[in-house]
N, C-alpha and C positions, 0 to 999 in steps of 0.2 A: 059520893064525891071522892077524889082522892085523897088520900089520906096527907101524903106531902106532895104538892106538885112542883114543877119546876119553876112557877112562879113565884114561890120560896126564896129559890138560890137567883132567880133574877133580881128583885126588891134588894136581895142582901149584896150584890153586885151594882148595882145602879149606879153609884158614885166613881164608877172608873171608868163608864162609859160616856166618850165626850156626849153632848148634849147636840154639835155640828152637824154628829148624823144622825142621832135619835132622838126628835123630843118627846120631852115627859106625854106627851098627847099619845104621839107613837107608840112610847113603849107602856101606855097605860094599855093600849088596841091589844099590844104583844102579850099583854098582864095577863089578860082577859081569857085569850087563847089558851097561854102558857099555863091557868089556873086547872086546864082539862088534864095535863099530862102530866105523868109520875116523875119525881122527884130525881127518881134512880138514874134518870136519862141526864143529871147535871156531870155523871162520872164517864159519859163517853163527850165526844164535842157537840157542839151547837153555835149557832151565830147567827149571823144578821146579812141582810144585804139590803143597800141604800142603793139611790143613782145618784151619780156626784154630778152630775150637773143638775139636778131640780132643788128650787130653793127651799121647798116645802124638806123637813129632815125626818121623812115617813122610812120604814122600813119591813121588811119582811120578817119572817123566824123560820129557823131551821135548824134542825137535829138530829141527829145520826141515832142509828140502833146496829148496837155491833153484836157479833155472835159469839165473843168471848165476855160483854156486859149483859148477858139476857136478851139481845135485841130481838130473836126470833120470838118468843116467849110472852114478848112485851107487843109485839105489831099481832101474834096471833090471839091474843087478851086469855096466853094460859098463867096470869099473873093471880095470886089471892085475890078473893073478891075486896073490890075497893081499890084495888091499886090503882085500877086503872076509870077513868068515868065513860061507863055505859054509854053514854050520850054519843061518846065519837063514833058508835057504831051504828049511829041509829037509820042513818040513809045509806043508799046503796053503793055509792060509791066507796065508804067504808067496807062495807060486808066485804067487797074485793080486794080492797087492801088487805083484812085482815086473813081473809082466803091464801093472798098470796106468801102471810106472815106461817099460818099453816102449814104450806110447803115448803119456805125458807125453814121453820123445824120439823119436819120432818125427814130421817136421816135418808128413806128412799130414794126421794125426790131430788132431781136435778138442782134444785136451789140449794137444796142443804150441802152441798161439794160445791156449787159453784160461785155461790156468793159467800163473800166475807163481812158486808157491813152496808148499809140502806140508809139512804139520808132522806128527810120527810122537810118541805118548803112549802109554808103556810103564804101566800102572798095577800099579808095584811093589809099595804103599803096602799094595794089597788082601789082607786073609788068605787063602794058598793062592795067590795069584798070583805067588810071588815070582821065580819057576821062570819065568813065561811070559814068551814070547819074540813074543808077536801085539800087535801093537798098535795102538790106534785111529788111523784115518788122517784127517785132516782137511788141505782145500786150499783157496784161495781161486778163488772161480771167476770168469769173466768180465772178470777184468780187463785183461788185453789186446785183448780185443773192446773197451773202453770207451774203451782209450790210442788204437787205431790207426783202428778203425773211425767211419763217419757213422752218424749214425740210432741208433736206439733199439734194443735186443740184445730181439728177441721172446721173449715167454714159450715159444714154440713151442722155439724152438730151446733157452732157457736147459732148457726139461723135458727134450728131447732128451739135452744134454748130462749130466744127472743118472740119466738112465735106462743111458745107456751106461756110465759109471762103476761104477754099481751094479751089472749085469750084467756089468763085466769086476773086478770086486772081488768078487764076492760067489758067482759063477758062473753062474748064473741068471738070469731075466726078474723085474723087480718083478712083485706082482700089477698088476690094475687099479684096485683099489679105493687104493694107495701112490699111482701114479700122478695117480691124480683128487684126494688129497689134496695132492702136493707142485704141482701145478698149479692150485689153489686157493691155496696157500701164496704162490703167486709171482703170480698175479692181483691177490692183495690188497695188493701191495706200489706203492706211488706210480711206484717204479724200481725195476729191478734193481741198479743198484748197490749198494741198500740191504742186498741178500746178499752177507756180505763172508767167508763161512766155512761149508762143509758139510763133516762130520764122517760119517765111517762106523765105529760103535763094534767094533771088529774083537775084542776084548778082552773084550767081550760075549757069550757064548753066548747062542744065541738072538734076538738083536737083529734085527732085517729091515727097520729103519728108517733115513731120514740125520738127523741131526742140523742144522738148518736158524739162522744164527745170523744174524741182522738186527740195523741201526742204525735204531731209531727215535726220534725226538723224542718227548717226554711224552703231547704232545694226542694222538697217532698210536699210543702202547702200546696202552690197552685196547681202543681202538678195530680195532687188529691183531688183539687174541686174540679179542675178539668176530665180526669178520668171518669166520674162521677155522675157528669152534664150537670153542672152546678150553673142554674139559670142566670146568675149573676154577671158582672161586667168584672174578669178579670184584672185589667189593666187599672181599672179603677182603684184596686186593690194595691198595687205596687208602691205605692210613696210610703203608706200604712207599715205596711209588711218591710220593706226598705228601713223604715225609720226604726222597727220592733226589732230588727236581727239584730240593731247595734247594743240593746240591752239585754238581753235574752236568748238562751242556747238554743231553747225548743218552745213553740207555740201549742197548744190548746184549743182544736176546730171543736166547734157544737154546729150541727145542723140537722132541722127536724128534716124525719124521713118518712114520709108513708106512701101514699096514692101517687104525690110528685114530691120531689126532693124542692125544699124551702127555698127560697133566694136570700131569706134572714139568714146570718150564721152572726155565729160569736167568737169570739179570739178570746180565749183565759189566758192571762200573761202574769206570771208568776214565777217566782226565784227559789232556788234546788233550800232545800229542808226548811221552806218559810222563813228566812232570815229577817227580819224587822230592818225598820233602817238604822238603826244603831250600828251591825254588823254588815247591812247592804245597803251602801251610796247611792246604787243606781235606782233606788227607789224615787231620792229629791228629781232628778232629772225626767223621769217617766211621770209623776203628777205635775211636775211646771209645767212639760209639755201639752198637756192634756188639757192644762188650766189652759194655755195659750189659745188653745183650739175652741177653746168654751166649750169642753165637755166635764169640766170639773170646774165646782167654785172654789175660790182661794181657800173657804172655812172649812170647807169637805176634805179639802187636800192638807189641811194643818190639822184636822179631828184626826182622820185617818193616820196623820203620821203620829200621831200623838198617843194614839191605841195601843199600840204593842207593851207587852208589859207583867209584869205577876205581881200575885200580892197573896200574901200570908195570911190566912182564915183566922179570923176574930172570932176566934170559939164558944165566946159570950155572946157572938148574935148572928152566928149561923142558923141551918135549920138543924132539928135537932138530929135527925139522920147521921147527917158529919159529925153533930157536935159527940155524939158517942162511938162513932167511929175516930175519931181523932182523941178523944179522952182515953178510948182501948188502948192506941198506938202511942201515946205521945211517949213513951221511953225508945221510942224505936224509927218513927218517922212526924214529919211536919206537914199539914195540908196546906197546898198553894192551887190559886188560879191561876195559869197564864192564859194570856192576852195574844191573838198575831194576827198579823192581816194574812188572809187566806190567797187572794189571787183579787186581779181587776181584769173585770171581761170588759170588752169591745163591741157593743154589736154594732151591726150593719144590715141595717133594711133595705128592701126590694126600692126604697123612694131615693136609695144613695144618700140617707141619713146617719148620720153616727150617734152612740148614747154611749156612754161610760157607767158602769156599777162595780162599787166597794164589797168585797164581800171579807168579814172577820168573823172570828168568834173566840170560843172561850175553850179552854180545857183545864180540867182537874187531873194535878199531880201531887202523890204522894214522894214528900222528897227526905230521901235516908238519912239519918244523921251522920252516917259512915260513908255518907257521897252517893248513895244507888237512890237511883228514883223509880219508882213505879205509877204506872199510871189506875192499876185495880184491877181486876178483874171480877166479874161478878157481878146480880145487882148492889147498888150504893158504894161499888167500886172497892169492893171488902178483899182486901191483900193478906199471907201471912196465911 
C-alpha cells in the first residue's frame, strides 16, 4: 500500500470544498481512488471536474505529474518500493502508461525534451466506472523544444512525436487515414505552440483517437474547424462564439481526431493567470448566462464561485509528510493551499446539444516570510 496517499491531503482538505459540486458520496468514490496514489502528487496540482448542469454533484479526479516534482519517476513506478500501489499496474492499459512514464524519464527519448508535465483524469463521476482504475492521460507537448530550441518545431517532427506516444500508449501503429488527419490538424495551425494539450482518452473503450486542444483567437475558431472539415454545422456555432468573444480574448478548441475528425468539440473558456472572481467580474456574468441557458444550476454556479480561495495548513492535522516538512521550514516559510477555478468547457455534440463542466482544483504553495513564494520542487514539494 502506499505509504501516504493523496487521499490524506483530500480528507484533510474536504471542508473547503463546497459540497454543491461534490458530495460526501462523490468524494468518498474520489477517497477510494485517491487511497491508490502517492501523497507527493498533493505538491504539484490536482482537481476535480463536475457538470454544472446535472443535479446529481458527482465528480471526476485529476492530477498532474510534473518533471521538476518527480512526475516521470512516479508514472514510470521508479519510486521506493511502497510509494507507489502495485495494483495500478496491474492491467494493461497501465503497463502502457507506465511505459510511456519510462520514456517521459528517460533523457534519450523524445518525451524527456518535449514534455514538461502529464495530467492523469480518473472519470469517477461515470455510472459503472466507479471501480476503474484507467485513466485518461493528457500532456502538454513541445514545450521545451519551444524554451530551448531556434527555429520553428516542424510539423514533421510534432506528427512524429504523436505518432510514437500513441503507439507506446496504446500498443500499436495509428492507422494512416489518423495520421493524415492529425497532420492536417497541425498544418492548419499558424504555430505549434498554439497545441498546448493532447489527450489520450484511456478511460474510453474504444476510443483510437487523441484528443487535440488548441489556443485560438476568435477570427481563427471557425476558420480552424472549417479548414479542418470539421463535420459540424458552422453557423450553428456563431451566437455561442458571438456571445464568448465579448468575455474572453482567446478561446480553447478540443477535438478528438483519429480515423475521422469528431463533430463533438469543446470550447475551454478561461481568464489570463486564473483570476477568481474576486479579481475577475466577468466570471458573475459568464455563469448567469450559462444558468439562463440551463446548462448550470444556480447551486453549481454559487459552489463554484465560492471555491477560489487558500487557506493555511493546520500542522496539527496535516499528513505527517507537510507536517515535517513545514516544522523544518517554519523560520523560513508558511504552507498554504490555494484554491482556483481552472477553466469551464463547453461541449457540443453531433445532436446540437450543449453541456457545461466546472473544472477547479487545488495547489500547494510555500509562502516566504520575506514575500517569495515557492511552489517546491521535488518529491513532497522539499524547497531550500
Amino acid at each position: 500500500m502506499v505509504k501516504c496517499p493523496i487521499s490524506q491531503y483530500l480528507d484533510f482538505l474536504r471542508p473547503t470544498i463546497p459540497k454543491e459540486l461534490i458530495s460526501d458520496e462523490s468524494y468518498s468514490h474520489i477517497g477510494n481512488m485517491a487511497s491508490l496514489v502517492p501523497g507527493a502528487l498533493a505538491f504539484s496540482a490536482f482537481g476535480f471536474e463536475c457538470c454544472l448542469g446535472d443535479r446529481e454533484s458527482a465528480a471526476d479526479f485529476l492530477f498532474s505529474l510534473q518533471k521538476d516534482n518527480s512526475g516521470p519517476e512516479i508514472l514510470s513506478g521508479k519510486l521506493p518500493e511502497n510509494d507507489f500501489d502495485a495494483s495500478l499496474f496491474s492491467i494493461i492499459q497501465w503497463n502502457q502508461v507506465r511505459y510511456f512514464g519510462k520514456q517521459w524519464a528517460d533523457p534519450p527519448s523524445s518525451l524527456y525534451g518535449g514534455i514538461d508535465d502529464v495530467w492523469l483524469e480518473f472519470d469517477i463521476s461515470t455510472p459503472g466506472a466507479r471501480g476503474a482504475k484507467v485513466p485518461s492521460l493528457f500532456f502538454s507537448p513541445f514545450i521545451e523544444y519551444h524554451q530551448h530550441n531556434q527555429g520553428a518545431l516542424s510539423v514533421e517532427k510534432g506528427l512524429r512525436l504523436l505518432e510514437n506516444i500513441f503507439r507506446w500508449v496504446k500498443g500499436k501503429s495509428p492507422g494512416p487515414s489518423a495520421i493524415q488527419n492529425w497532420r492536417k490538424c497541425l498544418e492548419m495551425l499558424p504555430s505549434l505552440k498554439q497545441l498546448f494539450q493532447v489527450g489520450l482518452m484511456l478511460s474510453r473503450s474504444g476510443s483510437h483517437s487523441l484528443r487535440l486542444c488548441m489556443a485560438l483567437d476568435h477570427e481563427t475558431f471557425k476558420r480552424y474547424l472549417s479548414n479542418i472539415h470539421w463535420p459540424g454545422d458552422l453557423e450553428k456555432l456563431d451566437s455561442v462564439l458571438k456571445k464568448l468573444s465579448t468575455l474572453f480574448e482567446s478561446l480553447y478548441l478540443h477535438v478528438d481526431v483519429g480515423s475521422a475528425i469528431s463533430g463533438k468539440i469543446g470550447i475551454e473558456c478561461k481568464f489570463p493567470k486564473r483570476k477568481g472572481p474576486s479579481r475577475e467580474p466577468r466570471w458573475y456574468p459568464f455563469l448567469d448566462n450559462l444558468v439562463e441557458k440551463g446548462l448550470c444550476l444556480p447551486s453549481k454556479r454559487d459552489g463554484l464561485l465560492a471555491f477560489p480561495g487558500y487557506r493555511k495548513t493546520d500542522i496539527n492535522a496535516c499528513p505527517r509528510p507537510l507536517q515535517e516538512l513545514a516544522h523544518r521550514l517554519t523560520l523560513s516559510h508558511s504552507s498554504f493551499f490555494v484554491r482556483t477555478i481552472y477553466h469551464v468547457k463547453l461541449v457540443y455534440r453531433e445532436t446540437e446539444t450543449w453541456e457545461a463542466k466546472g473544472y477547479f482544483g487545488i495547489n500547494h504553495l510555500w509562502k516566504g516570510l520575506w514575500g517569495d513564494n515557492e511552489t517546491g520542487c521535488g518529491k513532497w514539494g522539499i524547497i531550500g
